[in-house]
FIDO-724885 format. One line per 2 residues: for each residue x, z, y of C-alpha. Coordinates in nm, 3 decimals, padded with zeros to 5 digits. Each point is the difference from the previous one (the first is absolute). Example, Ala and Ser with C-alpha at 12.3 -4.5 7.8 and 13.67 -1.06 7.14 Angstrom:
01.230 00.780 -00.450 ~ 00.137 -00.066 00.344
This chain:
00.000 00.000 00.000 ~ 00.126 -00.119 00.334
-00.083 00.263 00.316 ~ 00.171 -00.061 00.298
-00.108 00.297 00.155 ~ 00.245 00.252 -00.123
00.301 -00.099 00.032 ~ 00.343 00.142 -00.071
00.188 00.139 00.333 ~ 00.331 00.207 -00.017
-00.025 00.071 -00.323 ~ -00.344 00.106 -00.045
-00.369 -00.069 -00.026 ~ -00.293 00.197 00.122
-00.321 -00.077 -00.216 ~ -00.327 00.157 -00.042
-00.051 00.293 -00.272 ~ -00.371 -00.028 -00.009
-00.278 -00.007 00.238 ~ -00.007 00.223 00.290
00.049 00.369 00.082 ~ -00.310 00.272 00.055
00.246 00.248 00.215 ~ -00.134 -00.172 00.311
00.320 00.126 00.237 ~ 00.019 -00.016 00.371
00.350 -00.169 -00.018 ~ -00.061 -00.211 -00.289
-00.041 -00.391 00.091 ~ -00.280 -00.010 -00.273
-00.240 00.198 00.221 ~ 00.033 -00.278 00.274
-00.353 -00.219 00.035 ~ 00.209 -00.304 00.011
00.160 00.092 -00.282 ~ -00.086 -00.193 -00.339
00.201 00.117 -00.267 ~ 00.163 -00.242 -00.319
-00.216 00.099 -00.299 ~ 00.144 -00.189 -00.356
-00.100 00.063 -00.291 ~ 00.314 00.208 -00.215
00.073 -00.315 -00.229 ~ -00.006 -00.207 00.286
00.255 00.211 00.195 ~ 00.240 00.042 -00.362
-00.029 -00.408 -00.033 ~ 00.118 -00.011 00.344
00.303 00.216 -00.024 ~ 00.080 -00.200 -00.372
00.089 -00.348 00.247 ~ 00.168 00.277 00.278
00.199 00.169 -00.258 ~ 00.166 -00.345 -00.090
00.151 00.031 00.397 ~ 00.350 00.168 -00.096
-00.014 00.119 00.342 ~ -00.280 00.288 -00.060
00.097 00.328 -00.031 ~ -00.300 00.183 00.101
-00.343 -00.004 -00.064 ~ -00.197 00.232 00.279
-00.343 00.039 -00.132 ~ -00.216 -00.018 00.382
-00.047 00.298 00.176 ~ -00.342 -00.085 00.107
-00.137 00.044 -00.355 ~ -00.066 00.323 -00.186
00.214 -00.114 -00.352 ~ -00.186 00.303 -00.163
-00.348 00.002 00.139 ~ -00.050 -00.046 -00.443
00.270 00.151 -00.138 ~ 00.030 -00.161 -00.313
-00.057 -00.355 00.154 ~ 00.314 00.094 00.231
00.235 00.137 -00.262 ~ -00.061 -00.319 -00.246
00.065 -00.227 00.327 ~ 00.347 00.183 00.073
00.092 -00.059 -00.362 ~ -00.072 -00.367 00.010
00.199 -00.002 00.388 ~ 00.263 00.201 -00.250
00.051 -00.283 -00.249 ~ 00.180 -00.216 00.284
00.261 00.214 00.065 ~ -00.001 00.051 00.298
-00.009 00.287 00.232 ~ -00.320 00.183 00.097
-00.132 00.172 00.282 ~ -00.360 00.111 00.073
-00.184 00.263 00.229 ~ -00.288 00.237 -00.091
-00.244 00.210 00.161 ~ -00.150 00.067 -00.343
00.038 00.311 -00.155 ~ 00.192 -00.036 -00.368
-00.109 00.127 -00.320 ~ 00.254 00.097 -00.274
-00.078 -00.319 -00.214 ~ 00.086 -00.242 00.333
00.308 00.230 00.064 ~ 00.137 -00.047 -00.343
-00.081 -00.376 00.011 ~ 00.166 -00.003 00.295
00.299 00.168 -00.180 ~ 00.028 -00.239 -00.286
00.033 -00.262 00.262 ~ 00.214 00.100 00.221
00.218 00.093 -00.337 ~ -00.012 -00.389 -00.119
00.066 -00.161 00.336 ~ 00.281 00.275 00.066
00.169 -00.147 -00.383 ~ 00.017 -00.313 00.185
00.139 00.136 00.308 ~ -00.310 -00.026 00.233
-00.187 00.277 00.164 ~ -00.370 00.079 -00.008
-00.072 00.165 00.355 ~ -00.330 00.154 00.064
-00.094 00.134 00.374 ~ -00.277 00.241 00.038
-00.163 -00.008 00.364 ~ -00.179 00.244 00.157
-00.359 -00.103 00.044 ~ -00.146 00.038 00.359
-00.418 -00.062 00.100 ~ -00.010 00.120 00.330
């Protein structure tokens, strides 16, 4: 599948990890009117990183930080596997709050990218509704 909307750029590529975010914070772009955000389908997003990943060039895969990975937990922990199988390395943010099975998922990953010398890097932001 050909997509020339994400595109490789020093090294990385910032792609969708779902659709949306709920948090609904005052600094977040998302909460903008004008704001429409880039809602794929999961198997949509993994065929587009298969073509990306043939770009020796990527390093990085940044899942967007406009989109709640883990609004479904289990949807968002099978997606970071399948980001997982290219190698590359991960970051994400999350508002949501963990359970032990995610965390250990989480774990297992971040073991088999670190075997191959990449990192798994999750950020937690603080969520903010005023």
């Amino acid at each position: 599948m050909s997509d020339n909307t994400f595109q490789v750029n020093q090294g990385r590529v910032v792609i969708s990890s779902g659709g949306g975010c709920d948090h609904a914070c005052v600094y977040c772009i998302s909460t903008a009117r004008t704001y429409k955000p880039e809602t794929r389908d999961p198997d949509d997003m993994i065929s587009i990183l298969s073509d990306l990943s043939r770009n020796p060039q990527l390093e990085t895969i940044q899942l967007g930080y406009d989109a709640e990975p883990f609004r479904d937990q289990r949807t968002g922990v099978a997606f970071l596997r399948n980001v997982a199988e290219f190698g590359r390395n991960i970051t994400f943010v999350t508002k949501a709050e963990i359970s032990d099975d995610t965390a250990k998922a989480l774990g297992e990953i971040y073991e088999q990218l670190r075997e191959q010398s990449k990192y798994l890097c999750g950020l937690v932001s603080m969520s903010s509704w005023d």
